[in-house]
N, C-alpha and C positions, 0 to 999 in steps of 0.2 A: 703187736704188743698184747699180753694177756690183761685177763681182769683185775691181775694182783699187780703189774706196770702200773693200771693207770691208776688203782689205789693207793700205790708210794706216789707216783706224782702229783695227785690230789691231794696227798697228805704235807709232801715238801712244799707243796705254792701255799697252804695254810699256812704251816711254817714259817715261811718267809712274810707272811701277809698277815700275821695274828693280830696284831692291834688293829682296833675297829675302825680309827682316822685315817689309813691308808686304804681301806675297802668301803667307802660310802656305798649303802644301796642305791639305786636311782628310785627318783620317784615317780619313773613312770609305770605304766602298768606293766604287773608279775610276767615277766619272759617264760615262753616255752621252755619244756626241759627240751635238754639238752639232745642235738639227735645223733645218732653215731656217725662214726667216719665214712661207711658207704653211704649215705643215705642224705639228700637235703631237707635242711629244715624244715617242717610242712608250713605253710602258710594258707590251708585253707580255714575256711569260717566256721569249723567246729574246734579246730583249735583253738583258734583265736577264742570263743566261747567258753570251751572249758581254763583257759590261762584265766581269763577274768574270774568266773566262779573261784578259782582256785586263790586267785590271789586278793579276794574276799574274805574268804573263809581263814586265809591265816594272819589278815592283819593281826586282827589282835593277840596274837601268838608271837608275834615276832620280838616282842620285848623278852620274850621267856627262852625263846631259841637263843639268842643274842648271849643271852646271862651263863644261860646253861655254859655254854662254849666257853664262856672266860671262866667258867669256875677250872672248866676239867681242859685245859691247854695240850693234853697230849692226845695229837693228831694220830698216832701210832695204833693206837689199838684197835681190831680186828672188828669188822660189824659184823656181830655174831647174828644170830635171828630172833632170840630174844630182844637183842634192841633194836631189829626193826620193828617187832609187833609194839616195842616204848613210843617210837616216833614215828608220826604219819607220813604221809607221801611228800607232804610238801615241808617240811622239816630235814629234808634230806641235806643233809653237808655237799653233794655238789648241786644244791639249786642254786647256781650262781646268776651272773646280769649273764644278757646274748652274748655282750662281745667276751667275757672269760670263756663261757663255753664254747663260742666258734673258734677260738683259740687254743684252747685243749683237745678240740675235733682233729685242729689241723696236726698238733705235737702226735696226735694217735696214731694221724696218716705219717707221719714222719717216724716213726719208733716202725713200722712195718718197712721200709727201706734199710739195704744194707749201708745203713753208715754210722756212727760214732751216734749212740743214743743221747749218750752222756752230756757229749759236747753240744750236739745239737739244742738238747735240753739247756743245758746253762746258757746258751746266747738266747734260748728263747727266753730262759729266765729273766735275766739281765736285761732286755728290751721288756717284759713286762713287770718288772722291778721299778723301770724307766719313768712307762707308760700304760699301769695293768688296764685301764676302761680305751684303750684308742685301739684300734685296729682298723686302718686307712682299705679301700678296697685294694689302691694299686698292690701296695704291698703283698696282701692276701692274692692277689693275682700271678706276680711274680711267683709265690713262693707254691702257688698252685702247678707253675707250669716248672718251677726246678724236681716238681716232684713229680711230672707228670700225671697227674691227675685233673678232673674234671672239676673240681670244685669251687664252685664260682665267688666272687667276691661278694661282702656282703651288702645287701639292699635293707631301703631303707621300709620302713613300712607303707610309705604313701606309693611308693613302688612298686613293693608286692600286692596291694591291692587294686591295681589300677590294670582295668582290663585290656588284655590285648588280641587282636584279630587272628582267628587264624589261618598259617600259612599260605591257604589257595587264595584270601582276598586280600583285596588294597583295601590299607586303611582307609578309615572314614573320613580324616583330616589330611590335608596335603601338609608335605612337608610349610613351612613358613617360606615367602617369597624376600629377597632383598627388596630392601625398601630402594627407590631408583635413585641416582647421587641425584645432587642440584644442580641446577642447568651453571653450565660455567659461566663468569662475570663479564656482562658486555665488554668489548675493548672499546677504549675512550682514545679516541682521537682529539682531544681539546685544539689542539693549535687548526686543523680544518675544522675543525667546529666553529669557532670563533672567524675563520674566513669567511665561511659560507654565510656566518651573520650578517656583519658587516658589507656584505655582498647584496643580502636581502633587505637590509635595511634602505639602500640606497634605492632601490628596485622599486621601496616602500615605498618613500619622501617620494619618488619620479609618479606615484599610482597606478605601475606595473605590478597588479599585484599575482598576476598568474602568475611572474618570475621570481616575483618576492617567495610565493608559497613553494616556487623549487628548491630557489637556495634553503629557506627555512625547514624545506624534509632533507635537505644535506645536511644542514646540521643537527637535525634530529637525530640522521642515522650515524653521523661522527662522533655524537654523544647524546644517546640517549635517557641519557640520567640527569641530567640541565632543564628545568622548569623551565630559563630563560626562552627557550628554543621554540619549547611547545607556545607558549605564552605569545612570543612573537607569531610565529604562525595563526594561531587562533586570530589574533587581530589584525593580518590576512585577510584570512578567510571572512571574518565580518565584511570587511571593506571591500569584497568580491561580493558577496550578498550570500553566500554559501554557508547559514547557519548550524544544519546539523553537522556539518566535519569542524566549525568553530567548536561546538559544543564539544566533542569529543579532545579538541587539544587544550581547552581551557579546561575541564576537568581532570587532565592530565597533569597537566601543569600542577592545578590545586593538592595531587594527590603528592607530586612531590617536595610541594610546599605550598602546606595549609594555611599559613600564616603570610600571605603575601597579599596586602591590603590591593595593591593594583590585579593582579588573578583576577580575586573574589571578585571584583566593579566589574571586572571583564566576563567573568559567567555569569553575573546576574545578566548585564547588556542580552547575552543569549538567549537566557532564559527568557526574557523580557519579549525579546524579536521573535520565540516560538511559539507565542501565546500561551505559557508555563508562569504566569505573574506567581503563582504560593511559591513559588522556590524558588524566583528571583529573590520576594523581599526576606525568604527564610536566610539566602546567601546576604543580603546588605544586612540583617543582624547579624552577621557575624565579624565584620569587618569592625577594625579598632586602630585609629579613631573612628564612632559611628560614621557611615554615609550621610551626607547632606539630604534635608528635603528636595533640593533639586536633581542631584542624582535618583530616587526614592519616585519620583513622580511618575514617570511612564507606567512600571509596574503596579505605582497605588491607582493611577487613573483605569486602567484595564481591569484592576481586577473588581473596582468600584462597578463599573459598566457591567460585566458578568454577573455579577450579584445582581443589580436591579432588573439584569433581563431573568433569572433564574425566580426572582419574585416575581415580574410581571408573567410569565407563562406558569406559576404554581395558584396565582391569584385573579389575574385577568383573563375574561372572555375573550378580548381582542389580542390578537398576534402582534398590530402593529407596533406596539411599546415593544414589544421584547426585538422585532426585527430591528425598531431604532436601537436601542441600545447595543447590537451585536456591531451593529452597525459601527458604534462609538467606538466599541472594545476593537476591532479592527485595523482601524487606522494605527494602531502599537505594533501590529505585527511587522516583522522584513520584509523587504519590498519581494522575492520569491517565495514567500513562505506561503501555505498555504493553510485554512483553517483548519484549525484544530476539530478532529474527530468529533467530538463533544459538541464546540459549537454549531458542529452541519447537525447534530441531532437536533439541536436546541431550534436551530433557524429550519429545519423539517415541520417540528414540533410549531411555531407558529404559523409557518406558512396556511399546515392543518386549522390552525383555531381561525384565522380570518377564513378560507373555506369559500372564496369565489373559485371562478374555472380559471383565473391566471395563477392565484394563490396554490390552488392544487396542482398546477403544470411545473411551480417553482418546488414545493413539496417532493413530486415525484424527479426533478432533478437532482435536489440533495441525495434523494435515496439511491438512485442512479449512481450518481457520484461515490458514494459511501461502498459499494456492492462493487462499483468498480476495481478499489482495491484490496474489498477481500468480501467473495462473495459467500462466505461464512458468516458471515457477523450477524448474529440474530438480532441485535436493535434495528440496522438498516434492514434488513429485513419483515419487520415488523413496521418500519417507518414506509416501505413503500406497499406492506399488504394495506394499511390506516389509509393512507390512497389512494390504493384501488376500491378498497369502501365505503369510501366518501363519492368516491364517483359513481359508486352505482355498480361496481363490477365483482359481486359477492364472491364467484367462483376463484377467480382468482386470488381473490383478496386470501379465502382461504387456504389456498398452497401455499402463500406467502408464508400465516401462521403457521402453518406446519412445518415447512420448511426451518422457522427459525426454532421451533423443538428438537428439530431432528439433533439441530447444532445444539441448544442447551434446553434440556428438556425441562431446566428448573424454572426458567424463563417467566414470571407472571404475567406479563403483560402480554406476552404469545398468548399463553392460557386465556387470558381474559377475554381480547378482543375475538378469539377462536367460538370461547363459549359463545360468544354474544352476537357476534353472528351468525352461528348455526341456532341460535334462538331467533331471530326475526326471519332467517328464510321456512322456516317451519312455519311460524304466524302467519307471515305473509302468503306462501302456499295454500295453508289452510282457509286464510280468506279469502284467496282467488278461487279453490273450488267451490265454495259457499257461496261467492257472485254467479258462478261459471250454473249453478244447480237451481238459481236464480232464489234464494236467500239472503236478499240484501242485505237487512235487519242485524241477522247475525252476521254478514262481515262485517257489517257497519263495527261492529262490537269487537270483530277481533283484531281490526287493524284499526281500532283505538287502542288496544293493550299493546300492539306493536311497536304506537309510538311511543309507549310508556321501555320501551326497553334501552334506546340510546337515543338519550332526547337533543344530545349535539352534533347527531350525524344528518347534516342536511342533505346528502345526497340522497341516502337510503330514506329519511322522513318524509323529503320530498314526492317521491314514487310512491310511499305509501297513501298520504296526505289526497294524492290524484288518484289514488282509485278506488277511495272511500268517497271523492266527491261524483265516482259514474254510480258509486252505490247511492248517492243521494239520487242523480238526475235518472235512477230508471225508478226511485219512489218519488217522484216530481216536490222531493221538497229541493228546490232550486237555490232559495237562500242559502240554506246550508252549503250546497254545493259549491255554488259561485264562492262560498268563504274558504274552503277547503282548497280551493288552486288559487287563491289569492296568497295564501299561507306557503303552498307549496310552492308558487312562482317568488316570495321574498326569500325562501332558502335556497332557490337554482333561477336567477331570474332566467337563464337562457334556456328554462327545460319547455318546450315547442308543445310538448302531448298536456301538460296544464292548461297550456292557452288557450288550444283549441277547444278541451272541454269547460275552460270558462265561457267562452264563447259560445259552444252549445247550450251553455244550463243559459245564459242571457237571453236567447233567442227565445228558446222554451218557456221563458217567464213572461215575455210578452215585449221585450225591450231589443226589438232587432235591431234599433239604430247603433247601442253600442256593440248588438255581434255583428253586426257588419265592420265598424272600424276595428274592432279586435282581430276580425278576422285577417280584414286590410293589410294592418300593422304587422302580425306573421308571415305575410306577402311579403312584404318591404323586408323585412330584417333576413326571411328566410326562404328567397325563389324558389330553391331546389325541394322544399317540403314536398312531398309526396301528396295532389291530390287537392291542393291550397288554392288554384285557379277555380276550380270547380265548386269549392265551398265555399269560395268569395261569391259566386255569377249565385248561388243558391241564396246565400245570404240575404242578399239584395233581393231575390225575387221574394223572400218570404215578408221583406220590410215592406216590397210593394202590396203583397197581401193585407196585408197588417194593417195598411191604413184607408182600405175596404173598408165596406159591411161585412162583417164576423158574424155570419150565420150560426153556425156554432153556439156563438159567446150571446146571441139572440135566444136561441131554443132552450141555451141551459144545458146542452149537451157537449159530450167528448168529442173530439174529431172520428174517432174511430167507432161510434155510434152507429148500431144498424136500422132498421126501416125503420121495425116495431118502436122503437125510443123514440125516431125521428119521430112518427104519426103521435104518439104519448103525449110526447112535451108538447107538440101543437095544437093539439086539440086542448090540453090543459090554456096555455098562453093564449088561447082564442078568445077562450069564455072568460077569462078574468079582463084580457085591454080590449072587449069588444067595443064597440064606441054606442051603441045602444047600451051599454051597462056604466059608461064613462059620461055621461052629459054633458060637468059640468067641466071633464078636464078635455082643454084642447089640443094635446100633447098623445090622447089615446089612439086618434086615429092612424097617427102616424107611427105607433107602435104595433099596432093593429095591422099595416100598411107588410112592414118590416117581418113580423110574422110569417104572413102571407108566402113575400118571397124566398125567404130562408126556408120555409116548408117545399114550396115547389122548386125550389135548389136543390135543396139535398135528399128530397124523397124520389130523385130522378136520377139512377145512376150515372145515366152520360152528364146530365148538368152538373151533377157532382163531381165528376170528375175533372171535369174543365174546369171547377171552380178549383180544386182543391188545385190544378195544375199551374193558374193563374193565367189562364189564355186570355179572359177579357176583362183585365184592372182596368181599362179606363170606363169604362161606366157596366156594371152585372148587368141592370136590368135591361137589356135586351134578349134577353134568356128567358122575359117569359110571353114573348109576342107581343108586347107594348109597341115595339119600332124603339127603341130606346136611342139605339142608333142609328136608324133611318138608312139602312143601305152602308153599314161601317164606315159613317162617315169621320170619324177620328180617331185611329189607331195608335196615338201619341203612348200613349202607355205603355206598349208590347215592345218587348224585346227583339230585334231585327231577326235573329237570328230564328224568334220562335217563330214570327213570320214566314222567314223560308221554308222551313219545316212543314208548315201548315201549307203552304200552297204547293210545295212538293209533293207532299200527301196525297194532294188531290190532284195533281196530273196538270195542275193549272187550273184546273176548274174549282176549287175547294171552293171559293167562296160564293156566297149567293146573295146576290145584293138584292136583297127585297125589303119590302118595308113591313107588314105589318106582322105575322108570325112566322120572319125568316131566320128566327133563331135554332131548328130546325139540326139538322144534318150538314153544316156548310161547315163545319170543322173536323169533319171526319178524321184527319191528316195528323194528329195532336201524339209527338211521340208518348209511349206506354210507362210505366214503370218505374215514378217518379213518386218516394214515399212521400206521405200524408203530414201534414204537421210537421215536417222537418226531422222526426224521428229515426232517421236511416243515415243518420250521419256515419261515415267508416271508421269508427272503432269497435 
């Protein structure tokens, strides 16, 4: 078709389409012109661009285009080029909507085939006479392929704009999958259903309930959609003692009928027997008519009990209120059941606060227990490291906390007790090399701040408590000391290494009688102690000293005093209780007396040693050639044993029975290496 074809045919469809109520513009935005017969529409976004400016620019013109055209009706005449330079671009007589001109693209492609132009034209007319704005894709599809051409049907704009992948990849979205059908509907056997009831009921009433709970899964599975079924079996299974598979078919039950006042009594019951009391009585509120008080009570009394143990362990020092009341809460549960998670923390939790050696062995079973079934669980975890650090066993204790990090690392209580005992073995370290550097003073000082860091852990305060009191007994203040394992043996009374250095600082104060029965009493409760025969037999020898003349506690001097002090002090003590300078007091001479021999005691290394060894308690003064004992005539005092030793020593011959200065060399025999003062005790 030439350019003057499609100018009569543009001119006929005005024609036919003059009046302006049969050609509405649309009011969407200004359409591209129109594109020729070879060629598709362009749809890229400079078009689209300049359509819009375009169709800006002549709004307000379109009233005047519109007028002009009704004045001058005749479509006929020729557009010479003077009236194209009258009218702009977009004033053009065929800037029609898309769908006219994709419509006139196609009559173009069809006037270029051999066939009836004419005819063609008028059925095209007449369907656009019909329907000038519709032009369906199929349509435009068919009449593509009668022509044999490519020209595709028309797209909408949200179409042409929407990008697509090209041909080497897969799209980015998968096709959409079928959604799956529904599973098909049980088949309902009712008439075995209803046997199998009947069958279990009787099974019931007999207290077979193992057979009852078969028939009653026959009938579950003959109809599954019957409450009655579930409902029955569940109270079954209570009446077997089997509460979690109750739970499971009395919530089943409920889910298929919520509203069945006997269900709900029968899941709370569950609830009730799994130590679950907040959802039993949330379930008896919902029952209508209410539940009776006496239904109500199991669940109120339990969960009463849990409460005032959950106060007593948030408020009380002592465990044992909270153990009673667990105690209380208990007796609700089913007779298999076994306590609830929570309450092994709770009854962990005071085992801890009471804090003897049974309490801690109940403690670390809970947590045992707890770890048992899931050794994950960062509370039991944390419940058996609190345990090990009560006991005294810090290394451990600390893998515990960490281990329950590992598992949740937001854990505070991990965190806490973690810090806090990497805080006191630091303290405590540091004030063992302080003791160890012999800096008492300052341990003293830092294992005071030690106990300032966990002042309810009596395992660990205890240990510390005892080795602030060997810091007292090597600065000889004794009081203190003795107070310090007194403190530490009421927070572990079975801790053994307290007692003994109670027992040492007692000695060293002057008061053997009671480090002898202290000592005694460790004996008795603990044979196997390492080392306890020995510092009983010492004990006692030091109490037989003791009730000697104390040379020493005469001169005014230390035991560990050497010559020069010895000679010091007694020439000082001479001249003051001389009894020429004493006249009138008759008490000097015998002070005077006592001088004497404590000077020739101890300014004599063998005599001093024998003395300090306690070879001759029953009477010293034959040690200075008086005959004190006249040929050792009463050994009552000496230990048998030191006896043998002594005449071992000497071959038999060790003694020398003479009378007057046979004090002499006749105990040459005297084992060596027996500290002074008691001071050599094994710690």
């Amino acid at each position: 078709m030439n350019m003057f074809s499609k100018k009569k045919a543009a001119d006929e469809l005005r024609n036919t389409s003059t009046p302006t109520p049969q050609l509405p513009l649309p009011s969407s935005p200004r359409p591209t012109p129109p594109a020729s017969p070879e060629k598709k529409p362009s749809t890229s976004a400079s078009s689209r661009s300049r359509d819009k400016e375009r169709e800006r620019r002549s709004t307000p013109k379109s009233s005047t285009t519109t007028g002009s055209r009704s004045k001058n009706p005749s479509p006929t005449k020729p557009f010479s080029k003077s009236s194209k330079k009258k009218h702009d671009r977009d004033s053009h007589p065929l800037n029609l909507p898309p769908e006219e001109l994709r419509r006139l693209s196609r009559m173009s492609v069809m006037a270029d085939q051999p066939m009836d132009t004419d005819k063609d034209f008028a059925a095209s007319q007449s369907s656009t006479s019909t329907s000038p704005l519709s032009s369906s894709p199929e349509s435009s599809s068919a009449l593509a392929k009668e022509n044999g051409k490519l020209n595709p049907p028309a797209q909408s704009e949200t179409e042409n704009d929407a990008p697509r992948p090209p041909p080497h990849r897969t799209p980015t979205n998968p096709p959409a999958q079928k959604a799956p059908s529904p599973p098909p509907a049980p088949v309902r056997d009712t008439v075995a259903a209803e046997a199998h009831k009947a069958s279990g009921n009787k099974f019931f009433k007999a207290k077979d309930y193992a057979k009852a709970i078969q028939e009653y899964s026959k009938a579950v599975d003959a109809d599954p959609t019957s409450a009655t079924y579930h409902s029955n079996r569940a109270a079954a299974y209570i009446s077997a003692n089997q509460f979690p598979e109750a739970l499971e078919d009395a919530k089943a039950a409920d889910l298929l009928d919520s509203d069945n006042p006997k269900i709900l009594h029968r899941l709370a019951r569950v609830y009730t027997s799994l130590g679950r009391p907040e959802e039993a009585l949330a379930i008896y509120d919902q029952i209508q008519p209410p539940a009776s008080a006496k239904d109500k009570a199991p669940a109120v009394m339990m969960l009463q009990h849990i409460t005032q143990a959950k106060d007593h362990l948030r408020n009380s020092t002592s465990g044992s209120m909270v153990i009673h009341a667990l105690d209380q809460a208990e007796k609700g549960l089913g007779y298999t059941v076994d306590r609830p998670r929570k309450w092994k923390l709770m009854r962990g939790e005071a085992y801890l606060k009471m804090g003897n050696v049974n309490s801690l062995g109940d403690a670390q079973n809970m947590a045992i227990s707890l770890l048992r079934n899931n050794s994950q669980d960062p509370e039991a975890l944390v419940l058996r490291g609190r345990t090990l650090y009560a006991q005294g066993e810090n290394e451990k204790a600390l893998q515990h906390f960490r281990k329950a990090l590992e598992c949740d690392p937001d854990f505070r209580d991990a965190v806490k007790y973690l810090r806090m005992v990497q805080k006191l073995d630091r303290m405590k370290e540091e004030g063992n090399s302080l003791f160890k550097s012999g800096k008492y003073r300052d341990a003293v000082s830092v294992y005071s701040q030690a106990l300032e860091v966990d002042p309810v852990n009596k395992g660990t305060n205890s240990k510390i408590l005892q080795n602030r009191a060997l810091c007292y007994t090597r600065m000889k203040e004794y009081t203190s000391a003795i107070a310090d394992c007194e403190r530490a043996l009421q927070l572990d009374p079975s801790y053994t290494k307290a007692r003994k250095t109670k027992a040492k600082a007692l000695g060293l104060s002057g008061d053997w009688d009671n480090a002898v029965k202290e000592y005694k009493s460790i004996a008795d409760s603990n044979p196997s102690e390492p080392g306890i025969a020995q510092e009983v037999r010492n004990a006692e020898l030091e109490l037989k000293k003791s009730k000697r003349k104390d040379y020493y506690k005469i001169l005014g001097i230390e035991k560990d005093a050497d010559e020069t002090a010895v000679k010091k002090a007694y020439r000082k003590l001479a001249i003051i209780h001389h009894p020429d300078k004493n006249p009138d007091d008759a008490a000097a001479a015998d002070r005077f007396k006592d001088i004497g021999e404590a000077y020739e005691t101890l300014s004599d290394p063998q005599k001093r040693q024998r003395y300090d060894s306690g070879v001759d308690l029953e009477d010293p003064s034959d040690m200075f050639g008086g005959g004190g004992m006249h040929g050792f005539g009463g050994p009552g005092g000496i230990d048998p044993s030191m006896l043998f030793n002594m005449m071992g020593g000497q071959g038999g011959g060790g003694f020398s029975f003479q009378g007057g200065g046979g004090g002499g060399g006749g105990f040459g025999g005297m084992p060596q290496g027996r500290s002074r003062g008691g001071g050599g005790y094994p710690y």
